[in-house]
C-alpha positions in Angstrom: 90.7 52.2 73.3 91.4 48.8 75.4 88.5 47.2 73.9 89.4 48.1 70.4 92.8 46.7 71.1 91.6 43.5 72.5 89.2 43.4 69.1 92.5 43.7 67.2 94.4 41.0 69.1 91.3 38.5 68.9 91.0 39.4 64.7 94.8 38.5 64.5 94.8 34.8 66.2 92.0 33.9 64.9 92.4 33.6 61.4 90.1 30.3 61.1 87.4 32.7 61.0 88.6 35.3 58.5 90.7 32.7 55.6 87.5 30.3 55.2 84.3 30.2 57.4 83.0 26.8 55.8 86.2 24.7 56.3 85.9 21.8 58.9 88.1 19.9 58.3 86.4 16.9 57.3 87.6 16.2 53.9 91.4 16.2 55.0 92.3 12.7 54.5 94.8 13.2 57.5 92.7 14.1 60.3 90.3 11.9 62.5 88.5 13.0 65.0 85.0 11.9 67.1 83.2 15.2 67.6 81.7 14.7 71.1 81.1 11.5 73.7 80.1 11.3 77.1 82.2 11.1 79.9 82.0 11.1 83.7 81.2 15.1 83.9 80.2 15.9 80.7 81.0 15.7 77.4 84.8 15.2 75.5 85.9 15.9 71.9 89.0 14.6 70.6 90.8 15.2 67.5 94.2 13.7 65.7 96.0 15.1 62.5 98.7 13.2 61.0 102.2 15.0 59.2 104.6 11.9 59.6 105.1 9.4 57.4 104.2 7.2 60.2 102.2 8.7 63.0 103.3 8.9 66.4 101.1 10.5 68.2 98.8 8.1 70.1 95.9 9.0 72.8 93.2 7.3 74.6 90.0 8.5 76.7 88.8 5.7 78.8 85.3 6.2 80.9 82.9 4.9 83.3 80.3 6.5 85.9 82.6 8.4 87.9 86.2 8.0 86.3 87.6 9.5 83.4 91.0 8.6 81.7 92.9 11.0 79.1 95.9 9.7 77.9 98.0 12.3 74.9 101.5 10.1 73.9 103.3 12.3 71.5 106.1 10.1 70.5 109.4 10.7 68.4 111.8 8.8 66.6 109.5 6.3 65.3 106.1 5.3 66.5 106.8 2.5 69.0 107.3 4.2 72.2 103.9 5.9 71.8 102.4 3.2 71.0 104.0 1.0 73.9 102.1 3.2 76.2 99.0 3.7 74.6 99.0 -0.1 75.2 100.2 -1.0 78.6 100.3 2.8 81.0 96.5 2.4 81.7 96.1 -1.1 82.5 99.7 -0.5 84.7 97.6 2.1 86.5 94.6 0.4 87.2 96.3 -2.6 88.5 98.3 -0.3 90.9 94.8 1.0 91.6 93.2 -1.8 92.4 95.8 -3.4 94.5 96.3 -0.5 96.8 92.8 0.3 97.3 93.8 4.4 96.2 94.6 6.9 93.5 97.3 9.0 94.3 100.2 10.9 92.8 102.4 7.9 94.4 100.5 5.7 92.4 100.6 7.9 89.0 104.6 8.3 89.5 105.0 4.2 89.9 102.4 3.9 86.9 104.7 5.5 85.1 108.0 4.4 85.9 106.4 0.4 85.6 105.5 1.6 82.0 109.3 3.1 81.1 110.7 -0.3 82.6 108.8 -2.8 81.0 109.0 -0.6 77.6 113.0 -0.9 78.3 112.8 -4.6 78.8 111.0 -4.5 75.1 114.0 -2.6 73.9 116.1 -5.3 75.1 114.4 -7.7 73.4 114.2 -6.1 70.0 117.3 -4.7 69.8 119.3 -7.3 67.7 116.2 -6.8 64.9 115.5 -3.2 64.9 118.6 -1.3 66.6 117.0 1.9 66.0 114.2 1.5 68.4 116.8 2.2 71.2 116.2 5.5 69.7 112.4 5.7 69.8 110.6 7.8 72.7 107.5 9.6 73.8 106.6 12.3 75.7 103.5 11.1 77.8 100.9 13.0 79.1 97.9 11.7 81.6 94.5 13.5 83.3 92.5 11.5 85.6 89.1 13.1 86.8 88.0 10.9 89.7 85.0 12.5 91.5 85.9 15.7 92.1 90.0 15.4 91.4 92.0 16.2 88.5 95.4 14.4 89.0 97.8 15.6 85.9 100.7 14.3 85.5 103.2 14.6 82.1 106.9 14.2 81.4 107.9 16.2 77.6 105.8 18.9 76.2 102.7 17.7 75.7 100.3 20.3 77.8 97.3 20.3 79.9 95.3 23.6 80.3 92.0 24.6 81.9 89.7 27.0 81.1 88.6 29.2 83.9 85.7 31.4 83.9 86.2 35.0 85.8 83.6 37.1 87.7 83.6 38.9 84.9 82.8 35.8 82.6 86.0 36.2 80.8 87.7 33.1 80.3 91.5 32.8 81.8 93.7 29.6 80.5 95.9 28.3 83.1 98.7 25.7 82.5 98.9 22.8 84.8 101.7 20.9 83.4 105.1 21.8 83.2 107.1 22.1 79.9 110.4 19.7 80.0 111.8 21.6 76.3 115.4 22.4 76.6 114.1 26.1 75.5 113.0 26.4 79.0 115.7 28.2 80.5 114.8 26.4 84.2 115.1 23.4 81.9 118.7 24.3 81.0 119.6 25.0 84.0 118.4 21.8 85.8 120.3 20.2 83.4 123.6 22.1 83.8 123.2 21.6 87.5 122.7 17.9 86.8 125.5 17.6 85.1 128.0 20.0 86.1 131.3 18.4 84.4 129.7 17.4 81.1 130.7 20.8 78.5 128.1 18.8 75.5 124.9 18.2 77.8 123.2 21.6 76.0 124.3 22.4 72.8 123.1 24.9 70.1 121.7 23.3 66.9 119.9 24.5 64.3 118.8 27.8 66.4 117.3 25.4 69.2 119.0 24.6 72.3 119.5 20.1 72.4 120.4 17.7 75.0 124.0 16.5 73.3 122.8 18.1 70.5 120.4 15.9 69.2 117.0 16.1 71.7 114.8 18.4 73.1 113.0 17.1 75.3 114.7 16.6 79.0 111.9 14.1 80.3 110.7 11.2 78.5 109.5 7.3 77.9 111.8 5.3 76.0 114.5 7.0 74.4 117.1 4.0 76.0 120.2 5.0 74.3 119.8 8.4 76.0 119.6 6.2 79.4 121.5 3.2 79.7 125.2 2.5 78.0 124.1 -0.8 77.2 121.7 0.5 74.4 124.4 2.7 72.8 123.9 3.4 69.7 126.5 2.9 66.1 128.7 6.5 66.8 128.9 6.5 63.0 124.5 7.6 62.7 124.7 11.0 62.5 121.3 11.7 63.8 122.1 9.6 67.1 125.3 10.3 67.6 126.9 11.0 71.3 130.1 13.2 71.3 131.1 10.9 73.9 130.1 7.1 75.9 127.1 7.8 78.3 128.0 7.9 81.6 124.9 8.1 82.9 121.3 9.1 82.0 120.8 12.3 80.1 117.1 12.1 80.3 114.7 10.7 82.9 111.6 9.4 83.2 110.0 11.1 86.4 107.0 12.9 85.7 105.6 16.1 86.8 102.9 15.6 88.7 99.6 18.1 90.0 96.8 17.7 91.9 93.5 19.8 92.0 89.4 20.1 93.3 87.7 21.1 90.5 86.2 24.2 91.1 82.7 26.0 90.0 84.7 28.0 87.8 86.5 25.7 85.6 84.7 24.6 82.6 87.2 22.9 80.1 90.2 21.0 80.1 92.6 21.1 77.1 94.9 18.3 76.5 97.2 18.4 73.5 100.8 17.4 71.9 103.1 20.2 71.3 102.1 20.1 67.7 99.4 22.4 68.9 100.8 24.4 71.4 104.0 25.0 68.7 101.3 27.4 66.6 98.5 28.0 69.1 98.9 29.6 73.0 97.4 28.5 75.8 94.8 31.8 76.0 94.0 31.5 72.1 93.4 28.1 72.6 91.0 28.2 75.5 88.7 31.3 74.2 88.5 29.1 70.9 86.9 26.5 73.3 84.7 28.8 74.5 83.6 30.4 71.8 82.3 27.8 69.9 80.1 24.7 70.1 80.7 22.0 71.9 80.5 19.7 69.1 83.4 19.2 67.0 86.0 21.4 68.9 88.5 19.7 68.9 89.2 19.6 65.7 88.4 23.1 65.2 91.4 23.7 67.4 93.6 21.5 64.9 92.0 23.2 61.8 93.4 26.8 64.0 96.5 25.6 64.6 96.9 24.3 60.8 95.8 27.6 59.6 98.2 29.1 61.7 100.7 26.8 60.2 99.9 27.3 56.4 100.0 31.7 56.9 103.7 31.3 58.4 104.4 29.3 55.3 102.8 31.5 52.8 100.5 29.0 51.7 96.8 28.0 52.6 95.1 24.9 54.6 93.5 23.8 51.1 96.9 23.3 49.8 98.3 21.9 52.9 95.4 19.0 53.1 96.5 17.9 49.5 99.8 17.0 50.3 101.3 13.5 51.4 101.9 11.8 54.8 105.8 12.7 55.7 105.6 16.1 53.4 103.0 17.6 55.5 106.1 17.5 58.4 107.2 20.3 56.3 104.6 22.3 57.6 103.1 21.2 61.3 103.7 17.8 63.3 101.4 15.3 64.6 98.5 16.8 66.6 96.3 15.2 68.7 93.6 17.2 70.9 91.8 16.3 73.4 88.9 18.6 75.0 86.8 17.8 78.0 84.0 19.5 79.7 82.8 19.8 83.4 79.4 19.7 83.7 79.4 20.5 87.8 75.9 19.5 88.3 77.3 16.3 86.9 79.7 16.4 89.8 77.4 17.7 92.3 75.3 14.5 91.8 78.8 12.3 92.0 79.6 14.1 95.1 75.8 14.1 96.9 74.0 11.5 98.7 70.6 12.5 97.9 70.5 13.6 93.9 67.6 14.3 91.4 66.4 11.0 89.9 67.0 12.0 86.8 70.7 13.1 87.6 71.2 10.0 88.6 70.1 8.1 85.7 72.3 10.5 83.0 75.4 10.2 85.3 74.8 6.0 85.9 74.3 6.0 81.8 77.6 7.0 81.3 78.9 4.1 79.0 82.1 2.4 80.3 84.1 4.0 76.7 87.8 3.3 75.9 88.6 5.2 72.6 91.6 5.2 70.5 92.9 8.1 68.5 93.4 7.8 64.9 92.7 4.2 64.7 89.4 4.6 65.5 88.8 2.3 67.9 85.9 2.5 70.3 85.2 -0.5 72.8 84.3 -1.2 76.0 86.9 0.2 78.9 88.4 -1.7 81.8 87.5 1.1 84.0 85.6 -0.2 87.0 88.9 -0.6 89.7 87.7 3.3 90.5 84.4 2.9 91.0 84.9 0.4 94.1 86.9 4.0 96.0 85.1 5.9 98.1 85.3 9.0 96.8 84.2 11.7 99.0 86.3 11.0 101.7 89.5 11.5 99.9 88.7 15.1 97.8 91.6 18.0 98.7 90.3 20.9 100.7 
């Protein structure tokens, strides 16, 4: 009886299989993707579908022989912000990096807040010429797999989650960020406790709880009018409006940040904007992973998601992929997806002193990769402050 249930479940999320088996997704005009690279453990797939007008979601995946860099920036607003940090968060971390001779999550956490301050000081500058960037933001999320460490580290609702494989070769999706989404009731109440004399900091709009009725997301890059009185925007702009002068900072900055060994049992990593999340849970999205070829997933787990997105509308992917940037928004956001492997006798050689010669030679041919979502730009990477670290001696028990 459980079985048959768990059939039924798995026939109902997964409609990809039963509205069209032959769609990839590689005649939408909207959706890039590179099907699979190398990286330092294994292999990565990464996948971006535009719905705005003007994208702004933005991503990166920057290798070398024992590093690797995921970078998701789902920005809002305009596409600035995300774009800022697709720019400049990296090369702030490696120089942190490389003058302190360590990664850490003290290191992540001033990447971070070097990245919101020098994309404020831009604001600054632009402000005469294009007011409304004060208005621009990004959530921003980051993976770093050094060695044998995952360091995560997000602030919005982008999401990172890892597919673990159980004795009983099941696979069990675990979350390793933390949502900041004002329909997270410890959200709301972090907020209220933040802000215990201001009646307007969570309103009720449009059947979603907002931060003064007009945002989300509690944690983010950019969004400076949200921040600092000096970036106030006209009261008159309905969309940006504040019931009253900011007295202080509504939203911050400060990321969430998690730290991990990778273990025997974890085979995937999921990194995604909450385009994806919105129409796809974390479980569905992981046994999709793991279902399926390597090759090409993820953009299988866009095509999902935009399936999911065409039933609740009553209409079909074919008809969604005909329509125009900035109409698709009708229908899904931005998604960008990135999926990365662990290969752990990949990381048994990064970890050993005395490895296979041929080990050796796959894991020093790792090309030193950055690669740019949707633009479709693939150079060489910055990427060798890590390699000068010794590793080993710095892995959590």
């Amino acid at each position: 009886m459980f079985s048959y249930l768990r059939k039924l479940v798995t026939t109902c999320w997964l409609p990809v299989d039963h509205m069209n088996k032959d769609d990839d997704g590689k005649d939408d005009p909207l959706l890039w993707s590179r099907d699979l690279d190398r990286h330092s453990l294994g292999e990565f797939s990464i996948a971006v579908v535009q719905a705005n007008e003007f994208i702004e979601d933005h991503c990166q995946v920057e290798t070398s022989s024992n590093s690797t860099f995921i970078g998701v920036y789902d920005g809002h607003g305009g596409p600035d912000a995300s774009r800022f940090i697709a720019n400049h968060l990296f090369l702030h971390l490696m120089r942190l990096v490389r003058e302190n001779k360590i990664i850490s999550e003290d290191i992540l956490r001033s990447a971070f807040a070097v990245t919101e301050s020098s994309f404020l000081a831009h604001v600054r500058r632009a402000l005469q010429i294009k007011p409304l960037i004060a208005a621009m933001g990004s959530c921003c999320l980051v993976g770093i797999i050094w060695g044998g460490t995952l360091y995560v580290a997000n602030v919005g609702d982008s999401r990172a989650v890892i597919g673990r494989l159980t004795r009983s070769n099941n696979i069990v999706a675990e979350q390793l960020t933390r949502d900041h989404n004002a329909s997270m009731e410890e959200v709301r109440q972090e907020l209220m406790s933040l802000h215990p004399d201001d009646p307007h900091i969570l309103v009720c709009k449009q059947g979603a709880w907002r931060i003064k009725g007009i945002i989300q997301v509690s944690r983010s890059i950019g969004d400076a009018y949200l921040k600092k009185p000096e970036f106030s925007l006209d009261p008159s702009n309905p969309r940006f409006g504040l019931p009253e002068p900011l007295r202080r900072p509504v939203l911050t900055a400060e990321p969430f940040v998690y730290t991990r060994a990778i273990h025997p049992q974890d085979k995937f990593l999921i990194f995604a904007s909450d385009g994806l999340w919105e129409l796809v849970t974390n479980q569905e999205a992981a046994e999709i992973v793991y279902k399926y070829p390597r090759a090409g997933i993820a953009r299988k787990l866009i095509i999902a998601a935009l399936q999911v997105a065409a039933r609740n509308r009553k209409t079909s992917y074919a008809q969604i992929k005909r329509m125009g940037k900035g109409q698709r928004r009708n229908f899904h956001d931005d998604i960008t997806v990135v999926v990365v492997f662990i290969d752990h006798e990949l990381l048994e050689a990064n970890a050993a002193v005395f490895i296979d010669q041929e080990l050796r030679e796959a894991n020093a041919a790792v090309p030193k990769v950055s690669v740019r979502g949707f633009i479709d730009t693939v150079g060489p990477s910055d990427f060798s402050t890590l390699e000068g670290i010794d590793v080993g001696s710095r892995l959590p028990a």
